[in-house]
KEGUMAR-350922 format. One record per atom (N, C-alpha, C): x, y, z; residue in three letters. Coordinates in steps of 0.05 Angstrom, whole numbers, plus 32768, in hexadecimal, padded with zeros to 4 digits. Layout:
XYZALA...
This chain:
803A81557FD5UNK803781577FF2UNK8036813B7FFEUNK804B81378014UNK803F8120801DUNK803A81238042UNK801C810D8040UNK800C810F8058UNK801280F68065UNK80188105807EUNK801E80E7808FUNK800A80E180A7UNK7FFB80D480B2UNK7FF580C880C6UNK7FFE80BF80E5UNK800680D080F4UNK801880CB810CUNK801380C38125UNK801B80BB813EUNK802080C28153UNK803080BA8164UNK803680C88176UNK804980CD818DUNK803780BD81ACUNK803380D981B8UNK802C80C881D7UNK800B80D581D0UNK7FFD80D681C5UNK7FE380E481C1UNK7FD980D081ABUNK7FBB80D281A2UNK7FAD80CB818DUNK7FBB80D88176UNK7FAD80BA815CUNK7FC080C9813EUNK7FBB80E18133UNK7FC480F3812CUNK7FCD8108811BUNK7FD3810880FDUNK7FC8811D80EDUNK7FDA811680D5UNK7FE6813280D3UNK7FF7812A80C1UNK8006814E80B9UNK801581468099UNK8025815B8098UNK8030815E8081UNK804F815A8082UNK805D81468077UNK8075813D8077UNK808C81588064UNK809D81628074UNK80B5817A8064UNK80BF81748075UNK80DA8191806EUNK80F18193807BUNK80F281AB8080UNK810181A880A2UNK810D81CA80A6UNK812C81C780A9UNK814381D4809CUNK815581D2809EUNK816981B38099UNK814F81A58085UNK815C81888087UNK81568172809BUNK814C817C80B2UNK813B816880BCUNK811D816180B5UNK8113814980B2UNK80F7814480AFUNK80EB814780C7UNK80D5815D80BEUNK80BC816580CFUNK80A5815980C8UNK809A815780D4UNK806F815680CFUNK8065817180D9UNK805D818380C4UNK804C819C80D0UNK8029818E80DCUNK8022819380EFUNK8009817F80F3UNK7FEE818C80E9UNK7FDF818080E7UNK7FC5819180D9UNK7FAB818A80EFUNK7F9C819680E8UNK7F87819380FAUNK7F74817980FAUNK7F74817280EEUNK7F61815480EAUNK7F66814A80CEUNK7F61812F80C4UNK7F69811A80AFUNK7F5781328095UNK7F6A81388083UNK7F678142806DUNK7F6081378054UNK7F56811E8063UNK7F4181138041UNK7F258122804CUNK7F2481238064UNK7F068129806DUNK7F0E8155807BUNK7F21815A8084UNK7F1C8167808AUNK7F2D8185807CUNK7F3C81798065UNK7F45818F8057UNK7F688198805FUNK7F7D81A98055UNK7F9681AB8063UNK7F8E81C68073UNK7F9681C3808CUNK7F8F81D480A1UNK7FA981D180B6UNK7FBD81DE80BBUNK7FD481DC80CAUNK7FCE81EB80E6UNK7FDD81D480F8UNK7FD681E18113UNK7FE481F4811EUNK7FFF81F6810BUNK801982058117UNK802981F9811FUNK802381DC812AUNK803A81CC813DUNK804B81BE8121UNK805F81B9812AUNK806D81A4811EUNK807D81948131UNK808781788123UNK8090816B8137UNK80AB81598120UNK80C081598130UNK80D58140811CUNK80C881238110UNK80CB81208100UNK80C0810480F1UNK80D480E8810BUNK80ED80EC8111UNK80F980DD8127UNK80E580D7813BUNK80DB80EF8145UNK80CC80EB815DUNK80B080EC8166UNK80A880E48146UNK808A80CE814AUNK808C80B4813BUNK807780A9813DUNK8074808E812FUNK805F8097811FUNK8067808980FEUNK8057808780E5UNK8043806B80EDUNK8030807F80E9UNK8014806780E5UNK800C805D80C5UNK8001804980C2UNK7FF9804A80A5UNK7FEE806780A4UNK7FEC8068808BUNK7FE980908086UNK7FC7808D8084UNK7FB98072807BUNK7F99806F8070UNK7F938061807FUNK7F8280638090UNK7F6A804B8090UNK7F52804C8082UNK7F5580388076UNK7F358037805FUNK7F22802B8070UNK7F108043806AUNK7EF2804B807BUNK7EE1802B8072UNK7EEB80248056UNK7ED5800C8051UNK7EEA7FEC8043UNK7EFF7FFB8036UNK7F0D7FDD8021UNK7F297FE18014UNK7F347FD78011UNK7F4C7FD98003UNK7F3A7FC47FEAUNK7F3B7FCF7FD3UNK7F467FC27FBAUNK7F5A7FC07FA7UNK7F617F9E7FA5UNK7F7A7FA07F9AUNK7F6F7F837F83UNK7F8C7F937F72UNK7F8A7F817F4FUNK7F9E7F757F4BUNK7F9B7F587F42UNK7FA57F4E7F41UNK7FB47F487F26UNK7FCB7F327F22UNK7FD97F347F0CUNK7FD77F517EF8UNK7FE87F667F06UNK7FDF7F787EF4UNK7FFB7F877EE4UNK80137F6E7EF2UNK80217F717EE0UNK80287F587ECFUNK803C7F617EB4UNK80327F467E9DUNK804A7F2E7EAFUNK805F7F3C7EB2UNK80727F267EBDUNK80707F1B7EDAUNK805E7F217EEBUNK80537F167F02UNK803E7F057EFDUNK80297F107EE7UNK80197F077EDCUNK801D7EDC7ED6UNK80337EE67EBFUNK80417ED07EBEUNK80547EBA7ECFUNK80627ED07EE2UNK806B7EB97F01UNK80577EAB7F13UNK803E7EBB7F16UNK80247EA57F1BUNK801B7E907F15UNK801A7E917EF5UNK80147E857EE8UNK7FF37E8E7ED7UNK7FEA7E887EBDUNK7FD47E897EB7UNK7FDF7EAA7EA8UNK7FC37EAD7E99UNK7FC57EC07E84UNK7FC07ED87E95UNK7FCB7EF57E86UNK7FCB7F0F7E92UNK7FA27F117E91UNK7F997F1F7EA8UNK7F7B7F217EA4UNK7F7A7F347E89UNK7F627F347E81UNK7F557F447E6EUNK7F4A7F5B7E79UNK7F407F5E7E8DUNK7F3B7F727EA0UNK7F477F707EC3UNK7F417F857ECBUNK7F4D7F807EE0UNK7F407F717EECUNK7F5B7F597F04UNK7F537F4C7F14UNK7F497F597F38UNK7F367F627F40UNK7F377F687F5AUNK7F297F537F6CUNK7F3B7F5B7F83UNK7F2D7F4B7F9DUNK7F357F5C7FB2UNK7F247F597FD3UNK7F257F6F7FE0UNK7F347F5F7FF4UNK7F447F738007UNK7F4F7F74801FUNK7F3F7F7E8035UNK7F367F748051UNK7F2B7F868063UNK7F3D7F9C806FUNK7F2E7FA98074UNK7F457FC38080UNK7F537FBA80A2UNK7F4E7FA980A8UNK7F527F9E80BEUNK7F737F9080BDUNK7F7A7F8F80A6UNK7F877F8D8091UNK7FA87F9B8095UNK7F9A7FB9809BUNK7FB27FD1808FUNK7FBE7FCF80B1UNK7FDD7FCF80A9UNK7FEE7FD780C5UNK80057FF380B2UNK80107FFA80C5UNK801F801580BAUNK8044801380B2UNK804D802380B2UNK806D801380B0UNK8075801080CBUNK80887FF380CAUNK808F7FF580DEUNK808D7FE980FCUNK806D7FE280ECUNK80597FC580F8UNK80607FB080F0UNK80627F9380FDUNK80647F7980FAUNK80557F7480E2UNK805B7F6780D7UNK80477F4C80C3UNK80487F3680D7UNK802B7F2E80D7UNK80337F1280ECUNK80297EF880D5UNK80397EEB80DDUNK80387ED580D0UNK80277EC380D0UNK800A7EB980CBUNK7FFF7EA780D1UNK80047E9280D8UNK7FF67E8780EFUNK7FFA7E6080E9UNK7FF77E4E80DFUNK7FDC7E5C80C9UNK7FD07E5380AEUNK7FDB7E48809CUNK7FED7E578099UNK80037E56807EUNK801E7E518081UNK80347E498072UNK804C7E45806CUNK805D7E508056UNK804A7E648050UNK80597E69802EUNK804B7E85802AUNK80517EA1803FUNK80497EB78039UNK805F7ECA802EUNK805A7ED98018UNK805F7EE98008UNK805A7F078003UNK80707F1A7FFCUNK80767F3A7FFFUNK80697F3A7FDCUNK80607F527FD8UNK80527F587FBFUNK80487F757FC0UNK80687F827FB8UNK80657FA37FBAUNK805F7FAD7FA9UNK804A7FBC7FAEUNK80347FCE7FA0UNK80377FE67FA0UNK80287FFD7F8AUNK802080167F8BUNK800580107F94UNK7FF980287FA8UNK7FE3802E7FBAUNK7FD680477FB6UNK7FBC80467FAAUNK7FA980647FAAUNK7F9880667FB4UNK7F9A807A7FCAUNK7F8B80867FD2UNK7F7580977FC9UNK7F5580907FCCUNK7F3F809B7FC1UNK7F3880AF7FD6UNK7F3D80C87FCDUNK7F3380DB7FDBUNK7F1180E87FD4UNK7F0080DC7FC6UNK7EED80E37FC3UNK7ED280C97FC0UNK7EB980CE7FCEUNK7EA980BE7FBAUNK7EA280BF7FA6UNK7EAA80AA7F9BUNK7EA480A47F7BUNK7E9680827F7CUNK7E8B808B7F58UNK7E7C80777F4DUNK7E8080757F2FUNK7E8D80627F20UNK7E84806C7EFFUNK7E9D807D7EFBUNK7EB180807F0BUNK7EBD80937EFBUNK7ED280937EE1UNK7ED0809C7ECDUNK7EDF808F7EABUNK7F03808F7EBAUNK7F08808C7EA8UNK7F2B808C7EAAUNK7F3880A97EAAUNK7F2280B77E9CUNK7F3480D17E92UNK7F3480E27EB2UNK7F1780E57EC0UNK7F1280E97ED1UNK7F2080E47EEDUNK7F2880D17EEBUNK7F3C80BD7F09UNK7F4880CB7F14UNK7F5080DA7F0AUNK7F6A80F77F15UNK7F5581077F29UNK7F41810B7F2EUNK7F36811F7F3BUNK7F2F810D7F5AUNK7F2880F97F59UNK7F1A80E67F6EUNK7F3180D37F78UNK7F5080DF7F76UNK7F6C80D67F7DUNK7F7480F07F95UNK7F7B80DD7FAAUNK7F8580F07FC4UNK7FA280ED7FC1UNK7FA780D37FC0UNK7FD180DD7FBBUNK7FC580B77FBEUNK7FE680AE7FC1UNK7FF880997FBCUNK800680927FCCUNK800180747FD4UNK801D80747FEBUNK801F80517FDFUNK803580447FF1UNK803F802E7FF1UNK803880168002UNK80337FFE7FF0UNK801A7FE87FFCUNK80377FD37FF8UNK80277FBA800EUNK80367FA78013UNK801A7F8C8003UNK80187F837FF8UNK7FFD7F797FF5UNK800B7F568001UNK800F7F548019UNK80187F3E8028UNK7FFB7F228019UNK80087F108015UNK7FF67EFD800FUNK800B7EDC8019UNK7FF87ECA8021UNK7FFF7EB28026UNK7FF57E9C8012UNK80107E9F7FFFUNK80057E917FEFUNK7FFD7E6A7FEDUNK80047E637FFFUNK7FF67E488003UNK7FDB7E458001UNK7FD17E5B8010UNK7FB17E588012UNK7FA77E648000UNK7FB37E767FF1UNK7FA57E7D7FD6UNK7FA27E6A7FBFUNK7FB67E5B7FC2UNK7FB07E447FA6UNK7FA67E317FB7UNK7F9B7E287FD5UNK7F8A7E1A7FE2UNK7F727E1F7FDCUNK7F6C7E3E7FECUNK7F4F7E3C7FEAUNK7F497E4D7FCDUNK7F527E497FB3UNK7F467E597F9BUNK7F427E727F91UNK7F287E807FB2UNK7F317E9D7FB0UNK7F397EA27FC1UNK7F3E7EC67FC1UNK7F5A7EC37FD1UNK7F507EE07FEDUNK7F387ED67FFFUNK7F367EE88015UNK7F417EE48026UNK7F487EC28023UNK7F577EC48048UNK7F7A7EBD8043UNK7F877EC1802BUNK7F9F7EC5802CUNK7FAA7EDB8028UNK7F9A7EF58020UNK7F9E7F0E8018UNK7F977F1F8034UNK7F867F0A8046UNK7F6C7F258059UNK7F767F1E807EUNK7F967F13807DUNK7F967F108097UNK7F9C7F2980A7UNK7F9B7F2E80C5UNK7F9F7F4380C5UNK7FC47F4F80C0UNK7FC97F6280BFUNK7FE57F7080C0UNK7FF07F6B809DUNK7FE07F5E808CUNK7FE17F4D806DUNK7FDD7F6B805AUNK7FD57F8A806DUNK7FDA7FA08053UNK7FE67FB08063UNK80087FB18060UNK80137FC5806BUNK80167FDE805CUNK80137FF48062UNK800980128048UNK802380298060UNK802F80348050UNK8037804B8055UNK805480578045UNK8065805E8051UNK80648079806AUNK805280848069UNK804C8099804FUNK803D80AA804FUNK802B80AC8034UNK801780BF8031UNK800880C3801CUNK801E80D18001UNK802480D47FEBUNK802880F37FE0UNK801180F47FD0UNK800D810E7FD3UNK7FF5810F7FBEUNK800081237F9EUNK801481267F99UNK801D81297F81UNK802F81197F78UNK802D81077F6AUNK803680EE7F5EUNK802E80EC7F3EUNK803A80EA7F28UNK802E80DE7F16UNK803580BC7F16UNK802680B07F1BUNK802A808F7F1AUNK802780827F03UNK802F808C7EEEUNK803280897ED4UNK804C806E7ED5UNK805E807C7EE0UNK807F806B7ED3UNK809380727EECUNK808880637F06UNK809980617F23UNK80A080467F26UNK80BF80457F30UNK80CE802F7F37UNK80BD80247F54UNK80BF80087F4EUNK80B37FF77F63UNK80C27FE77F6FUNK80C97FDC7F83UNK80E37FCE7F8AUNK80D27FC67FA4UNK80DE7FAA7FAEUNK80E37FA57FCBUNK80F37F927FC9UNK81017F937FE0UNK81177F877FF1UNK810E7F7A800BUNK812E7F608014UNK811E7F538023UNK81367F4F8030UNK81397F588050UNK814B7F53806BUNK814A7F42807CUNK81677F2B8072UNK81587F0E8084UNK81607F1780A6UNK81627F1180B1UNK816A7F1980CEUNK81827F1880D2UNK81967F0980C7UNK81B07F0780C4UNK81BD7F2280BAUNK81B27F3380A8UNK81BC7F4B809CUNK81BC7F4E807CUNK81B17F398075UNK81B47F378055UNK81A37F43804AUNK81AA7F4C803AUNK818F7F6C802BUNK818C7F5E800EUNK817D7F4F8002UNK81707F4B7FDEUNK815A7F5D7FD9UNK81647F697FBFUNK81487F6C7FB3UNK813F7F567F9FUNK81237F567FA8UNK81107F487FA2UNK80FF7F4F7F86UNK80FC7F5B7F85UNK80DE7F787F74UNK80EF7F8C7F5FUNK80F47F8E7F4DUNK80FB7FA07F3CUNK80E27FAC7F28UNK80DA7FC07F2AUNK80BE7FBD7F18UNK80B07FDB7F14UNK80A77FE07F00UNK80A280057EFBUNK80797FFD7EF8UNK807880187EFBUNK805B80177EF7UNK805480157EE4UNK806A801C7ECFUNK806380217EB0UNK805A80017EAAUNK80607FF27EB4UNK80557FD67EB0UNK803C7FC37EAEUNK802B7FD87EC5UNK801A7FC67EC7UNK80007FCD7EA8UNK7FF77FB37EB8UNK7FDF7FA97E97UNK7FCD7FC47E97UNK7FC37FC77EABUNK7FAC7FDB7EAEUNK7FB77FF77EC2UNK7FB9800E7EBAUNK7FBE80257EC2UNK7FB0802D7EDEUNK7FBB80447EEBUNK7FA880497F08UNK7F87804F7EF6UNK7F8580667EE1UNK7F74806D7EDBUNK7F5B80537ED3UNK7F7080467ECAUNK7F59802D7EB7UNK7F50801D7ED8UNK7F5D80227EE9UNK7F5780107F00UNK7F4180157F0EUNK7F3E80347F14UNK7F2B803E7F22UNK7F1180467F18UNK7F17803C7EF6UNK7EFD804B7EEAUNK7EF1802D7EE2UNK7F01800E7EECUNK7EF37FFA7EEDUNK7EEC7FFD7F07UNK7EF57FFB7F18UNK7EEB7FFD7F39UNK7ED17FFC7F41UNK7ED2801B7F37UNK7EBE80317F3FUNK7E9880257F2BUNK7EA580127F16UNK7E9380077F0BUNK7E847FF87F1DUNK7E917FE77F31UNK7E927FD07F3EUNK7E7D7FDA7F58UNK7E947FE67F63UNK7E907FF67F84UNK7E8D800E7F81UNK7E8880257F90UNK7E87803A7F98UNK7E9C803A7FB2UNK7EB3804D7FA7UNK7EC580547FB2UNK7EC780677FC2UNK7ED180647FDEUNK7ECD807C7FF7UNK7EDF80877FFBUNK7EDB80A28004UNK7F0080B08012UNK7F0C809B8017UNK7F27809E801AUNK7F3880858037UNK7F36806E8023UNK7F27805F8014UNK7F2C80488007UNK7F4680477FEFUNK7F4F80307FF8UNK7F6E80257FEAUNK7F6B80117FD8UNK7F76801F7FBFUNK7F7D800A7FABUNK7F9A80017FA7UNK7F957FE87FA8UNK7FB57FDD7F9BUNK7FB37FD67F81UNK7FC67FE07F7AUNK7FC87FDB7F5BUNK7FD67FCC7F4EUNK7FDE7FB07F60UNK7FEE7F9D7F50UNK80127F997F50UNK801F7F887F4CUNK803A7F7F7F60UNK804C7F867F46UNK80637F817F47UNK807C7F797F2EUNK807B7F527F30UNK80837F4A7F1CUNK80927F367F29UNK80AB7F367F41UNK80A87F187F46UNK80C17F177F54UNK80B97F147F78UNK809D7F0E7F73UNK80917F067F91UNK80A37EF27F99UNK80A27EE97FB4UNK80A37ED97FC1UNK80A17ED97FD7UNK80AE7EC67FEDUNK80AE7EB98009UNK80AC7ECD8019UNK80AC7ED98033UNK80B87EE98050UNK80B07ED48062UNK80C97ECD8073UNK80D17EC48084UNK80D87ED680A2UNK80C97EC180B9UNK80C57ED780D0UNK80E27ED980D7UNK80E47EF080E1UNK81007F0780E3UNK81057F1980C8UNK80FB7F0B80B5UNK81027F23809AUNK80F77F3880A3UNK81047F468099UNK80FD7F6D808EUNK80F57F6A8073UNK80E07F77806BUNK80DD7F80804DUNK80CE7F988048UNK80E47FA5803BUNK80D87FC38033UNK80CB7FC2800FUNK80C27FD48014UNK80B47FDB7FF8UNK80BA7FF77FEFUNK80CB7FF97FE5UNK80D280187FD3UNK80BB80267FBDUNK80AD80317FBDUNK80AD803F7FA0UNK80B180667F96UNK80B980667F7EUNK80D280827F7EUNK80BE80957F7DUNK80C080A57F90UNK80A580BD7F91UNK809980C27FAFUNK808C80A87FBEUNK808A80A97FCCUNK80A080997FE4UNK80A480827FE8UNK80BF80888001UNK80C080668003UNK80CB8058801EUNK80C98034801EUNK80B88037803FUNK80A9801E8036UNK809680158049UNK80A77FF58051UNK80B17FF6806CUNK80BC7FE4807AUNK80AB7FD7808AUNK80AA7FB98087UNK80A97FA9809FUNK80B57F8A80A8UNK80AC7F9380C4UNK80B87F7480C6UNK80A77F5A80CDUNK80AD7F4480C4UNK80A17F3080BEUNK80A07F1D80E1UNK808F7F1480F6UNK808F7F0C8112UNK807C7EF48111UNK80887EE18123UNK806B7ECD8126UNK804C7EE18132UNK80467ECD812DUNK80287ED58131UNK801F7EC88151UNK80327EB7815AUNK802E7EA48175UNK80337EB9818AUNK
């Protein structure tokens, strides 16, 4: 099932992304279904004729891990961690598809780093690996924007990871996914028309699994509805330049586009 986040000329909505006859609909539901359950209003509306919001806003944090794949690991530089690396994003953070990245003035050297994204649909604490499957709401697609000048400036890394519009998350949620072994990809549109991919990269890759991720987490923090984990890049990061487009594909759930704008 996948849950999208919407709106039109009214406050956001979420509903349920299908088809009637081949066009994409949103059937709408009655209120956000981490908190209020699937409940349909009867309305539906064309996916054309609303605008996709990020599908989450996390009530408290995005956590995300770092080097968590081996050959990104190694285009960084330094050894793969032994456990996972996390550091947090403020949610101040998340913009939706379709929204700007703005470019700081801070920096000169910001970077696309497309991610798988999980959504915690429950509070948890402690929870093992085997367990992770139950305290999982669905999956969607993260941009984990970072400027990397200031990360090898200032050491750690809050204010190159935590500017705002720096976690773009969407289209939408699905919440049946196995994220075992999904293609990862992003691409990058210079304004001229030129399309590269950038990101070639499967989940089957990374060092540490969703399960092993959340049952370190949860060691750490106590995890809320609405809170987002990123789970780490492919190789093959690099640059966005203002006027780029860069989407982020991954196979299951759909591509999360944006475009790259000054910040002036």
């Amino acid at each position: 099932m996948r849950v999208a986040r919407f709106a039109s000329d009214d406050d956001p909505k979420f509903g349920v992304v299908g088809e009637d006859d081949g066009v994409p609909m949103i059937a709408v539901l009655t209120g956000d279904p981490l908190f209020a359950g699937f409940h349909l209003t009867g309305q539906k509306v064309k996916v054309e004729d609303v605008r996709l919001l990020a599908p989450v806003i996390p009530r408290s944090k995005v956590v995300c891990v770092g080097k968590n794949y081996l050959a990104h690991a190694v285009e960084m530089g330094g050894d793969v961690p032994v456990e996972p690396l996390i550091f947090l994003k403020p949610n101040t953070s998340v913009i939706g598809p379709g929204e700007p990245i703005f470019y700081p003035t801070q920096s000169e050297n910001v970077h696309f780093e497309g991610e798988l994204a999980v959504v915690i649909g429950r509070i948890c604490r402690d929870i093992s690996a085997e367990d992770a499957h139950k305290v999982i709401f669905g999956y969607t697609v993260a941009n984990d924007v970072t400027a990397r000048d200031l990360q090898s400036r200032d050491g750690q890394w809050t204010r190159a990871k935590g500017f705002d519009t720096f976690c773009p998350l969407g289209p939408w949620i699905e919440t049946n996914l196995d994220p075992a072994d999904k293609a990862v990809t992003t691409s990058l549109t210079s304004p001229e028309g030129s399309d590269e991919l950038k990101q070639d990269g499967r989940t089957s890759e990374m060092v540490f699994t969703v399960p092993a991720i959340i049952e370190y987490v949860s060691s750490v923090m106590t995890l809320l509805p609405g809170d987002v984990i990123l789970t780490g890049t492919p190789e093959g990061v690099g640059p966005m330049q203002i006027g780029d487009e860069v989407s982020v594909t991954i196979e299951g759930i759909g591509t999360l586009t944006n475009k790259v704008v000054s910040r002036d």
